[in-house]
C-alpha positions in Angstrom: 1.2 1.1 3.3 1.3 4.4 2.3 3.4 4.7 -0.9 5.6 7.1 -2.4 5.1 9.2 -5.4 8.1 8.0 -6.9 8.8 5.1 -9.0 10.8 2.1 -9.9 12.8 4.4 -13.0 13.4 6.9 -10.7 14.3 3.9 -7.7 17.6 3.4 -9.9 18.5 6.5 -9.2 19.3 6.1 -5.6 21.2 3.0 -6.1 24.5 5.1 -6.0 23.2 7.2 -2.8 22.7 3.4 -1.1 25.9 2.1 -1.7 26.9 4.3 1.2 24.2 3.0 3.0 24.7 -0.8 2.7 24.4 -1.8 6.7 25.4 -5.0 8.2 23.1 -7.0 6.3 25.6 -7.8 3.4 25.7 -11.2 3.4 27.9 -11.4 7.2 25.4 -13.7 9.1 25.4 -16.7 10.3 23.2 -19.2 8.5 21.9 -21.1 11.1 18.4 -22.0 9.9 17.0 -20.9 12.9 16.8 -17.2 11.9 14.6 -15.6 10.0 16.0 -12.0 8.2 12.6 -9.9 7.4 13.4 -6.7 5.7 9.4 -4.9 5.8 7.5 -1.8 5.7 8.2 0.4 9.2 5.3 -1.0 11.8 3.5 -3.5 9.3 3.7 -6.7 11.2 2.5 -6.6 14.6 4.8 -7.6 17.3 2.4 -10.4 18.8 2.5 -11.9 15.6 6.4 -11.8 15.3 6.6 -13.6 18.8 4.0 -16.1 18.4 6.4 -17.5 15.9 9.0 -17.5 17.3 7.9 -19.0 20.2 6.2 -21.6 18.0 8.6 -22.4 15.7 11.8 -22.1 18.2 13.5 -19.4 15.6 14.3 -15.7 16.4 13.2 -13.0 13.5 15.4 -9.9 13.2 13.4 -7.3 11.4 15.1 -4.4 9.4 12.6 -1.8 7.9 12.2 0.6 5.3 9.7 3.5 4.7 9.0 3.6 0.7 9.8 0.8 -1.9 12.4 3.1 -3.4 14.4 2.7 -0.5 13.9 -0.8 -0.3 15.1 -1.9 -4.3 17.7 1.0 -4.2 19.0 -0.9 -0.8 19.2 -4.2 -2.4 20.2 -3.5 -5.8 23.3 -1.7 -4.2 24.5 -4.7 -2.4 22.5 -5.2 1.1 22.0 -8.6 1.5 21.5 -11.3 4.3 17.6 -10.7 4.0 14.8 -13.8 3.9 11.6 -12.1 3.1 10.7 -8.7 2.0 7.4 -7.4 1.3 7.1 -5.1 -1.8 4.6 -3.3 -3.7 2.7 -4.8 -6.8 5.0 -2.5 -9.5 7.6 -3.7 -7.7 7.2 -7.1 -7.1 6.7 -7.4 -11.0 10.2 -5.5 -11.6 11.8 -7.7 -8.8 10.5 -10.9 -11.2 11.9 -9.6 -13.9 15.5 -8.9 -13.0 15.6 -12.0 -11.1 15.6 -11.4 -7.7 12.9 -13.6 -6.3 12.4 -17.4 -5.7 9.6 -18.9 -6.7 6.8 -20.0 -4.1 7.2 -23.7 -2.8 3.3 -24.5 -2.6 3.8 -28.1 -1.2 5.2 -25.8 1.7 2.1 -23.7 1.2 -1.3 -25.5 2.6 -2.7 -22.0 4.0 -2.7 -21.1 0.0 -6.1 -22.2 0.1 -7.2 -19.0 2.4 -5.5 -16.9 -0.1 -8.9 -14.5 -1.3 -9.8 -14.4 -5.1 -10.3 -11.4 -5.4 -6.7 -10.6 -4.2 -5.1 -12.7 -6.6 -8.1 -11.5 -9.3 -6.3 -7.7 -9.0 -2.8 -9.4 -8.6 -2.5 -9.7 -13.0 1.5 -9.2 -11.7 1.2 -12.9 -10.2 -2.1 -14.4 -9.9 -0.9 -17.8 -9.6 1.4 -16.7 -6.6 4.2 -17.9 -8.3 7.0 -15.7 -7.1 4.6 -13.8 -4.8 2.1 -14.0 -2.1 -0.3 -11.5 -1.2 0.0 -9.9 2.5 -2.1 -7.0 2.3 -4.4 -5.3 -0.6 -6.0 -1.6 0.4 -6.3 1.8 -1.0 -6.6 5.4 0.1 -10.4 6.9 0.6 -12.3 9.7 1.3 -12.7 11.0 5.1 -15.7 13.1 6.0 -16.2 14.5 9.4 -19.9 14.2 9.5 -20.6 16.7 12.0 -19.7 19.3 9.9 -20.8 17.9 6.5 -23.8 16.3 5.2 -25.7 15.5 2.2 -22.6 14.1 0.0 -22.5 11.5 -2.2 -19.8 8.5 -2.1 -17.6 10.6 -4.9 -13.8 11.5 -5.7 -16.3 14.5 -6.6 -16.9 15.7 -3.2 -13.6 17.8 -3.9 -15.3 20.0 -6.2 -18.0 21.0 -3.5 -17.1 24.7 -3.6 -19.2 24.9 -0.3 -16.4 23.2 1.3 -13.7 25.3 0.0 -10.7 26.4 2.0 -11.7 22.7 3.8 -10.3 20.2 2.4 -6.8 18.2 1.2 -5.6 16.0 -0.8 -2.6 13.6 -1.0 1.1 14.9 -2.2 0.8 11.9 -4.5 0.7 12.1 -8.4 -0.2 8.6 -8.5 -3.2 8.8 -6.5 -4.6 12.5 -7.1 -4.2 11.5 -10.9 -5.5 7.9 -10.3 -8.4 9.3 -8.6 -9.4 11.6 -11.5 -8.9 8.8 -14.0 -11.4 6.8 -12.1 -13.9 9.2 -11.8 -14.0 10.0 -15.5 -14.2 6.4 -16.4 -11.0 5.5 -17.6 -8.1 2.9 -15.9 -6.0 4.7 -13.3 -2.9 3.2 -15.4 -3.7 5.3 -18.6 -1.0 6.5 -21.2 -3.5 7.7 -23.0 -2.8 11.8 -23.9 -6.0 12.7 -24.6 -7.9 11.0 -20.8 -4.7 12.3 -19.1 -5.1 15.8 -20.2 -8.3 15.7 -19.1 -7.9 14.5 -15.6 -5.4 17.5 -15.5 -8.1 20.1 -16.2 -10.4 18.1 -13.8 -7.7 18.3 -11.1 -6.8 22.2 -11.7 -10.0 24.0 -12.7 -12.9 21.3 -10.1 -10.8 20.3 -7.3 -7.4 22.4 -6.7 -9.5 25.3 -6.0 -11.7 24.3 -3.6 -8.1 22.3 -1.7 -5.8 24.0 1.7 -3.0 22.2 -0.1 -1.9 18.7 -1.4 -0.6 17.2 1.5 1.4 14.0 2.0 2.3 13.6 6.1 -0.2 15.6 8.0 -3.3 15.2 6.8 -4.4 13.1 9.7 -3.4 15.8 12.2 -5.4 18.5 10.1 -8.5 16.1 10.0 -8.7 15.4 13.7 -8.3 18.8 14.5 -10.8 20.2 12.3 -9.1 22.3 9.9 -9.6 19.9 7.4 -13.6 18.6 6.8 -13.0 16.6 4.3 -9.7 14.7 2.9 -8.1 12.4 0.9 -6.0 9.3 2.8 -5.5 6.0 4.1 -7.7 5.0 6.2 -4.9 4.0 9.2 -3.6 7.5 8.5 -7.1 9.5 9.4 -7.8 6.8 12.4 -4.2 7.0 14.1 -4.5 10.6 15.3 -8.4 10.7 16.3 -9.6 9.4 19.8 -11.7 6.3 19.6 -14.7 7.6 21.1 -14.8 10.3 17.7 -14.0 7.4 15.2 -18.2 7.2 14.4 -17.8 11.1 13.7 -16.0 10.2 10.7 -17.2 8.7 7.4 -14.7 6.6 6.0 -15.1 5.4 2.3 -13.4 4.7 -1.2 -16.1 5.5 -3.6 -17.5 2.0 -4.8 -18.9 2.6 -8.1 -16.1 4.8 -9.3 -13.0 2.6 -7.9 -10.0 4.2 -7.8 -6.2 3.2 -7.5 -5.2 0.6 -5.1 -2.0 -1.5 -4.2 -1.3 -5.1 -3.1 1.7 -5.7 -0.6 3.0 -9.3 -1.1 5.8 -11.6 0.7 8.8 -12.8 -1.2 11.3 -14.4 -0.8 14.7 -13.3 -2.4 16.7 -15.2 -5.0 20.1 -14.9 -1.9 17.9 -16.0 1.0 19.7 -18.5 3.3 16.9 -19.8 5.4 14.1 -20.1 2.7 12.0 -22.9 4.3 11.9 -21.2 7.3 10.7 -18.1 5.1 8.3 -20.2 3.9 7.0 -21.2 7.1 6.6 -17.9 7.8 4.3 -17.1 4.9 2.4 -20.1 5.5 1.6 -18.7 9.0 0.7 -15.3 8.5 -1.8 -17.6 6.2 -3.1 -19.1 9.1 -6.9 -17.4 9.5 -6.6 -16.3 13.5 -2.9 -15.2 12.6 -4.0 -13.3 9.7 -7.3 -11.6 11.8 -4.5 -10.8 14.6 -2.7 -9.0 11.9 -5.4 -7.2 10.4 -7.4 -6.3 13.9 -4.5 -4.7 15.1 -4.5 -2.3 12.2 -8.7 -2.2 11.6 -7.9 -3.6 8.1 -10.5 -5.5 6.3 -9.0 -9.4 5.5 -8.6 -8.8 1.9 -5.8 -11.3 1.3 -7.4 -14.0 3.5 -10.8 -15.6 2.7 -11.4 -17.2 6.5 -9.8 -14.7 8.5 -13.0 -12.9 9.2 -14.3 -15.1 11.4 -11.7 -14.8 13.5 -11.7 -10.8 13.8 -12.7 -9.6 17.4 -12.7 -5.7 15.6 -14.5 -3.8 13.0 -12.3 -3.1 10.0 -12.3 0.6 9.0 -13.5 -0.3 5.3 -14.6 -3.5 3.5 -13.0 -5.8 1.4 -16.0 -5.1 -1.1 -15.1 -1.0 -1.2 -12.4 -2.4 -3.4 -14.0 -4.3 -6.1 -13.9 -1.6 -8.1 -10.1 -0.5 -7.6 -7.2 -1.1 -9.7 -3.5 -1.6 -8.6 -1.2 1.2 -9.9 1.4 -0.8 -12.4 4.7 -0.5 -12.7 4.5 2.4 -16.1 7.9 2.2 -17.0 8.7 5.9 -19.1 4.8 6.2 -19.1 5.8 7.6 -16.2 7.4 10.8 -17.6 3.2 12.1 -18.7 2.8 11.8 -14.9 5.6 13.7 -14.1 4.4 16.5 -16.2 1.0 16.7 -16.0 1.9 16.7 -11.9 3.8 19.7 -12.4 1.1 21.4 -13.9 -1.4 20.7 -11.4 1.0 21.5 -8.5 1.9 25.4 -9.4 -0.8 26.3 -11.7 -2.1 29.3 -10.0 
């Protein structure tokens, strides 16, 4: 899902703000077994998939959301309780292990584990042997070109320094992924600490790209893309798709440049170290597992079945990008105070002139 630019260092900060926010689920329900508390990204489980197990299963799920993994640790570490499953990030799921706030995986509840993709759990150095952890959903943002009014371009984070296409194109609000991009491109690990790589990313950013951008954008970019101010942009792919009519999707060249890579994430399913109803949590993630259960999930969304190694067979839709576009990617880590050169450098690239 589309992340924020803020991290887990900075997360802590809005524990204070969230203990005025603490809700009902604070440890108040009834344990029943037969109710499943999933606390999940806004709109990332499709609601067919939801009822089909429940009506399976003979449980109810009662989903509370959240928008950025900030809100969701600041949430929790302030108190909110009563939740089963939630589905974090890859930074955060390796923070969440660390402080002790998941349960490990029960893999003799686990038979679907065997659909689990290898190159999911390749990327997944957090977890790769889905011990605390299991992978829902891996993707990254890309590249879209409108292809009626651009041609001859290479698959490139380059593309932004086209000066042709000046006054034309956007990029992401997002120091991660701006900066990740960058990295990539030159050669070097979207994760660097290094001063020397960082620096120059920076001057790639500001003197290459920036000039030839309307503006770093991180909510509207599908709007401006559709409506053809914007030729080319920066995004997720569901971001681009949502706003244009179906009938223009083949207008639209969608891609994450392949030989370059670029920063990705990995959503996973966890359980937490207070949930009351873990089998039935763990039901749960053995079903989304299932391979028609996990095409369902992923049709309804034109996501490729990177997490699931069967599910494509059962697809009835073509995915907006391919599982293989991400070979090459690398999920953003947690950086800890590496993240302070980020900060910075994001500064400089946001109001230099």
């Amino acid at each position: 899902m589309k992340k924020s630019i803020f991290h887990s260092t900075i997360a802590v900060v809005s524990v204070l703000g969230a203990l005025l926010l603490v809700t009902a689920f604070s440890g108040c329900k009834k344990n029943d077994g037969k109710t499943l508390y999933f606390y999940n990204w806004t709109y990332y489980t499709p609601d067919s998939v939801i009822e089909k197990f429940e009506q399976e299963f003979g449980v109810k799920v009662v989903l509370d959301f959240y928008s950025t993994n900030e809100d969701m640790y600041a949430k929790l570490k302030a108190g909110g309780s009563g939740y089963d499953i939630v589905v974090p990030s890859q930074d955060y799921v390796a923070i969440m292990i660390e402080e002790g706030m998941l349960q490990k995986i029960d893999h003799s509840q686990f038979p679907n584990s065997q659909y689990v993709s290898d190159l999911v759990l390749e990327k997944a150095t957090y977890d790769p042997m889905m011990e605390y952890s299991v992978p829902y959903f891996m993707g990254a943002a890309g590249i879209a070109v409108n292809k009626t009014r651009v041609s001859d371009y290479e698959h490139s984070w380059d593309i932004f320094a086209r000066t042709d296409l000046k006054g034309r194109m956007a990029m992401l609000d997002d120091m991660r992924e701006v900066t990740g991009d960058a990295l990539a491109y030159l050669g070097y690990s979207v994760n660097s600490l290094d001063d020397v790589q960082l620096e120059e990313a920076k001057n790639l950013i500001i003197n290459q790209w920036k000039p030839n951008l309307v503006k770093f954008d991180a909510e509207g970019i599908g709007k401006s893309f559709s409506s053809g101010e914007f030729w080319v942009v920066q995004g997720y792919a569901e971001q681009v798709f949502e706003e244009l009519d179906e009938s223009k999707w083949g207008d639209v060249d969608f891609f994450i440049p392949q030989d370059e890579g670029g920063p990705m994430y990995i959503d996973s399913l966890c359980i937490l170290k207070k949930a009351k109803n873990y089998d039935l949590a763990m039901e749960f993630i053995n079903f989304i597992h299932r391979p028609e259960i996990y095409a369902e999930f992923v049709d309804y969304f034109r996501f490729p079945p990177t997490a699931n190694s069967a599910a494509a067979g059962y697809m009835k839709t073509i995915p907006h990008y391919s599982a293989e576009n991400l070979v090459n990617c690398e999920i953003k880590e947690d950086l800890g105070v590496g993240l302070d050169k980020y900060n910075r450098i994001w500064q400089d690239i946001r109001f230099t002139q």
